[in-house]
N, C-alpha and C positions, 0 to 999 in steps of 0.2 A: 084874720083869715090867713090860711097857711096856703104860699103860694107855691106849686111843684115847679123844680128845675128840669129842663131838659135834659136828660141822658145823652152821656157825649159818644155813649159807644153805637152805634148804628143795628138798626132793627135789622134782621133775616127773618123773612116770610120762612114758614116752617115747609109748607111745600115746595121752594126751591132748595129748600135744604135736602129734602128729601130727596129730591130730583140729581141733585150734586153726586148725594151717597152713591147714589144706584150706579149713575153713572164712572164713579170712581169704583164700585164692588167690579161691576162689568167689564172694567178696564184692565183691571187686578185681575181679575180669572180669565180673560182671553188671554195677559201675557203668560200666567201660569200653563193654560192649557197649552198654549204656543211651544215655550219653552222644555216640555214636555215629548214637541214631535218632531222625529225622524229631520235634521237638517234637509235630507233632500227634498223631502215632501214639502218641507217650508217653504223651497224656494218659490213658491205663488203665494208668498205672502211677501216675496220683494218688491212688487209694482207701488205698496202702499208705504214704503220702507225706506230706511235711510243708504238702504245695501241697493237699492233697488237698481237695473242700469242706465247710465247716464243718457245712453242714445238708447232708445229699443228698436232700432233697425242699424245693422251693421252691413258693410258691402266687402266680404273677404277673399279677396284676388288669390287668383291658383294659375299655373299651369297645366297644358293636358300631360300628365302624370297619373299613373297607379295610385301615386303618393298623396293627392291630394283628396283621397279616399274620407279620410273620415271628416274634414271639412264636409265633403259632399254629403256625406253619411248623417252628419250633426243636422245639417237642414233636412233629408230626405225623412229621416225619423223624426223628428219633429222634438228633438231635443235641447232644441237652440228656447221654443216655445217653456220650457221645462224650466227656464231659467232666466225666463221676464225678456230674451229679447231674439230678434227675429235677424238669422245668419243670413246674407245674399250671396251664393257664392258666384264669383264673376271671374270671367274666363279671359285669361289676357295672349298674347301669342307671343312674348318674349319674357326673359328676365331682365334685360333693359325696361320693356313696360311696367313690369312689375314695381321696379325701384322706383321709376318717375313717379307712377303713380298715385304709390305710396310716401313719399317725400313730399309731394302735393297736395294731398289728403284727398285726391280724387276716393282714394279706397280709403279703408279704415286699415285692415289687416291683412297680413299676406301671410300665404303658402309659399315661405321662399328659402333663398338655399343659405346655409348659415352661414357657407364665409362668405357671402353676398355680402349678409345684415354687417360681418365685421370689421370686411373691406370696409363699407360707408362710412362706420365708426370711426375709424381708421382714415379716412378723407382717400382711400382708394376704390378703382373699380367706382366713383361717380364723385359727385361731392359730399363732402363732410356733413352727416349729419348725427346727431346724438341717437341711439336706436336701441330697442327692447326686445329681448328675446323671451317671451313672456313661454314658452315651451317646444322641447323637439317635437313633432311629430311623426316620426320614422325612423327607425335602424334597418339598414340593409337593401337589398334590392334594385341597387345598379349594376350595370356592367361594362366591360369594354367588348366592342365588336369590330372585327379585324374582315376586310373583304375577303370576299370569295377569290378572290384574283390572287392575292396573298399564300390562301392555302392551296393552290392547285401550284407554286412554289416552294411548298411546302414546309410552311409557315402553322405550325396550332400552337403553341406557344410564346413566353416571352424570352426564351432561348434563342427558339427560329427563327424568331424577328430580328432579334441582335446580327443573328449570321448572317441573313437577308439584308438588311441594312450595310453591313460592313461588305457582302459581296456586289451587289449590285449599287452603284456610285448614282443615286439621284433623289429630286427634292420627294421626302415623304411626309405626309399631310396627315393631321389627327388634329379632329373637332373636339372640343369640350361646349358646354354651353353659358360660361360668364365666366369671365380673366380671372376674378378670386371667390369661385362657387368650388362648392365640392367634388362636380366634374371633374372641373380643372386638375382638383387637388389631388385623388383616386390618378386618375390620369399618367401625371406627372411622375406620383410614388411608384407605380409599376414599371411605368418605363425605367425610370432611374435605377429600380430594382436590378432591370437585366443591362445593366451600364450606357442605356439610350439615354442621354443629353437632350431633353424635352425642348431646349430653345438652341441647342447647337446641331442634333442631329436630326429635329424636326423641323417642320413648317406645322405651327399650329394655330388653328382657326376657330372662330367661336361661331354656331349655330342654334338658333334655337330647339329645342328639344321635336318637336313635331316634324323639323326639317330634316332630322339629322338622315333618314331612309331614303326618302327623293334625292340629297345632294350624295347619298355613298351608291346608289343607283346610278346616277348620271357620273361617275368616276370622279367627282371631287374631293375624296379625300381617301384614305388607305385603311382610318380605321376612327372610333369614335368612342366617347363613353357618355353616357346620357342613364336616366330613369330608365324602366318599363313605362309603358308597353314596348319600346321602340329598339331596344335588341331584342326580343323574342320578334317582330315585327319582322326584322332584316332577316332570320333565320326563312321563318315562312314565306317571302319574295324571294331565299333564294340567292340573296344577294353580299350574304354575310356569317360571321358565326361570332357565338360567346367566344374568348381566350381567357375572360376572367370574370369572375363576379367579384364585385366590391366588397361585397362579405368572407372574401378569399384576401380580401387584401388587408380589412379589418373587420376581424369577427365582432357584429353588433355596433358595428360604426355609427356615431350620429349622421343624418343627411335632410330631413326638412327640417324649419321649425317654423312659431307660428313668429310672427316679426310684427312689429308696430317701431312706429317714432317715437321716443322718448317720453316727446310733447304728448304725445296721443294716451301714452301708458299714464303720466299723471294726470294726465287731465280725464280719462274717464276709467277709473280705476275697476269699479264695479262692472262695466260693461268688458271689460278684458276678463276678468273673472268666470263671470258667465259665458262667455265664448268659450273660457279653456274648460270649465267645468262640463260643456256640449259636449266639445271634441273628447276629453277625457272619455266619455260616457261613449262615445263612437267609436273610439277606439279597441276601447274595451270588448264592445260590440262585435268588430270585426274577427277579431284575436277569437274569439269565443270559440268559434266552428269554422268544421271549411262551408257547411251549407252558408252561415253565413259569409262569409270569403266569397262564394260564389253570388248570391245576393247584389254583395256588393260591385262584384264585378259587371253584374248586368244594369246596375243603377247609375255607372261610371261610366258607359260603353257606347252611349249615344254622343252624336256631335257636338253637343250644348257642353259636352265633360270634355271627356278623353277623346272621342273620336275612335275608337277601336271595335275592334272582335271581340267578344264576348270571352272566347277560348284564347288569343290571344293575353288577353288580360290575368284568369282567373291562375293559369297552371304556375306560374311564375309566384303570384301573391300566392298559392297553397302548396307552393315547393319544390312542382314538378318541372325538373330543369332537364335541356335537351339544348347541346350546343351547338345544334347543326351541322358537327364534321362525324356524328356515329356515338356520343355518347348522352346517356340520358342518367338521373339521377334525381333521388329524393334529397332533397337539398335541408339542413336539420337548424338551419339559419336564415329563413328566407325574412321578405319586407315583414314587419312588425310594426304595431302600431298601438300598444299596450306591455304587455307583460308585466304585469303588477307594479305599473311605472315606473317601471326602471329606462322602458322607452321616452319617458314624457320628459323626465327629470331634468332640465336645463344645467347639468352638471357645470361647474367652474371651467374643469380640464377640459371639454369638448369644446370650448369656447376658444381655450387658450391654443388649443393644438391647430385651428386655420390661423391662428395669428402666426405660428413659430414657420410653418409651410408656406405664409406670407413672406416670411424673412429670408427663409432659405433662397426663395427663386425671385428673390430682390423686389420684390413687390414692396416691401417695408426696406426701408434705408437703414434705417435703425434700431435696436432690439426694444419693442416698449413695455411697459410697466405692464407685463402680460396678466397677471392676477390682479391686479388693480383696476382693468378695463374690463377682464372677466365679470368682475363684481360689477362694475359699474353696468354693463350689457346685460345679463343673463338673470332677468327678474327674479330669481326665487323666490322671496317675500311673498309676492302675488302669486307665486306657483303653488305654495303651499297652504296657500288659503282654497284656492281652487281645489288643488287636491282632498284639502279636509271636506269640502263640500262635495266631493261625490269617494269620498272613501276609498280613497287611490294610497297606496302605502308609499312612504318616503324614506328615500334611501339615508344612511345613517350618516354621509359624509357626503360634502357638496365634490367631490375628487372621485377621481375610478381608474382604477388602472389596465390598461391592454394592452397585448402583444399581436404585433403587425406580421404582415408577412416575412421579413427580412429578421426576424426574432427580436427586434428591437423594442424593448416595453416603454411605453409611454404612460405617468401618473401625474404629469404639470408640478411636479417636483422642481427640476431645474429647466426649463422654459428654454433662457438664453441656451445653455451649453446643447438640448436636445437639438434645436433648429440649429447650432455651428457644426453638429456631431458628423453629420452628413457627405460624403463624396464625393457624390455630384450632388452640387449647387451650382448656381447663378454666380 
């Protein structure tokens, strides 16, 4: 009798085979269909994904600022939701709070000011720590404000001020709101501009931005440059006027961005993503119309935000400028917060240009490897992945070139010689 050997090769039940196919056919045509749709529309099929974000609640610190608009914007519209995770915007009352905060990981992400992020980089303006500029958030829309007391001396300018200075022999006072922020830096340039020696012929102070009106009200200081709302503010008490906007000093200047810690940028890659690709999309938003602009300004204007007037807020972010000493104007440069991202763009040069203003006014000892930390700082990688995900166009070169007020172009070409170039320095 013939005895059968056992088969070495293992049986399949035919209905798990089947079972298998289907499941592997169904697999195949969700990703087809997937790969098929609109990236943006995709992004709710992040939560089940490798892209998906690593934290889906974020806590991203703002000051009461104009500026912190489309943070506020990204959560109010619900576009933070759009892209698997949920924005907290949290409200802090210094940029001292800001950095601690963020250094500690109390927050995740800030609304903060760029030469803030570089100072830190840099082991100035707090302690050293490695930091990410994952995108600007804003060009434009500060100014300097000069007391009333000043102009009825007759003082509207950074002429008059010179002559008032050099005629009248006593200590004058100017706020900015953090030693190496772009306050500071605006500030500084102007004065130097009309031959004022910012640390020889001033006394200058750091206040928080919400403070800056209540302290030039009670006579402490002669003049200030901060965000909006808070020179339109001083005009309406009365107690103040524009002498400049920032946009007068550098047309399309960078001035927030979104900041994280290093640590934070690697370590949750996709959840940075998502945040920028919110704010992109808010941005956007705002940019759009003045109705929206005005929206926005009513969504910003409560105490939980900015604390402001409605009107206060809205005429400045849609252009209408009024210096408080008789002249009004449509301003063709006002705060921005998109333009086909050329606002977003974390350029190289914007980065490089607080380090060289660092150096000038001896904040930096030394000239440093200014396009080396550029890179190292200013995430593009991550910005341009964001970007592709909400269809933000990117500019052709990580560099940009401007011409300041004093005619002087700046393109991060030559870094050291632009920061020695200067007059008055430190």
């Amino acid at each position: 009798m013939k005895v059968k050997t056992p088969s070495t090769q293992p049986t399949v039940d035919s209905q798990e085979l089947n079972t298998g196919r289907r499941k592997l056919i169904k697999t195949l045509g969700a990703a087809t269909t997937l790969s098929l749709i609109d990236p943006m529309v995709r992004m709710g099929a992040w939560a089940a994904g490798s892209d998906a974000p690593e934290k889906p609640e974020v806590k991203v610190s703002f000051i009461a600022l104009t500026d912190c608009a489309s943070v506020v914007m990204a959560s109010h519209l619900g576009l933070d939701k759009k892209y698997g995770v949920k924005i907290v915007p949290t409200k802090e009352a210094s940029w001292a709070a800001i950095r601690d905060k963020l250094i500690n990981g109390e927050n995740d992400l800030s609304h903060i000011l760029y030469g803030l992020v570089y100072g830190l980089q840099m082991g100035i303006g707090g302690q050293q720590k490695d930091m990410s500029v994952l995108m600007t958030l804003n060009h434009n829309g500060q100014a300097i404000t000069l007391s009333k007391d000043l102009f009825k001396k007759g003082v509207t300018d950074g002429a008059s001020l010179k002559a008032q200075i050099d005629k009248e022999k006593r200590e004058y006072t100017f706020a900015q709101t953090f030693p190496t922020g772009t306050h500071a830096m605006w500030l500084y340039y102007w004065l130097a501009n009309y031959g004022i020696h910012p640390m020889k012929d001033a006394k200058i102070i750091t206040v928080p931005p919400p403070q800056m009106v209540a302290n030039m009200r009670s006579g402490n200081m002669d003049g200030y440059c901060v965000g909006e709302p808070w020179n339109a503010r001083a005009i309406i008490d009365d107690i103040g006027f524009t002498v400049t906007t920032s946009q007068q000093i550098w047309q399309d200047h960078p001035e927030k961005v979104l900041g994280v810690t290093a640590e934070f940028a690697k370590k949750y890659p996709n959840t940075c993503r998502a945040v920028m690709a919110a704010i992109l999309e808010a941005g956007k938003y705002i940019d759009a119309s003045q109705a929206n602009k005005h929206e926005t300004a009513q969504i910003i204007s409560p105490a939980s935000f900015v604390n402001a007037d409605v009107n206060v807020i809205q005429d400045r972010v849609m252009g209408h400028y009024n210096n408080g000493i008789g002249k009004t104007w449509e301003d063709t440069h006002p705060m921005k917060f998109y333009e086909e991202g050329l606002v977003n763009y974390p350029f190289l040069s914007d980065g490089m240009w607080f380090m060289t203003q660092h150096k000038r006014w001896g904040l930096l000892k030394d000239h440093p490897d200014y396009l080396g930390v550029a890179k190292k700082v200013n995430n593009i990688a991550l910005y341009k992945e964001a970007a592709d995900l909400t269809k933000t166009p990117v500019p052709k070169s990580d560099m940009r070139s401007s011409k300041l007020m004093d005619g002087v172009v700046w393109n991060g070409s030559n870094p050291a010689a632009y920061a020695d170039s200067f007059k008055i320095k430190a």
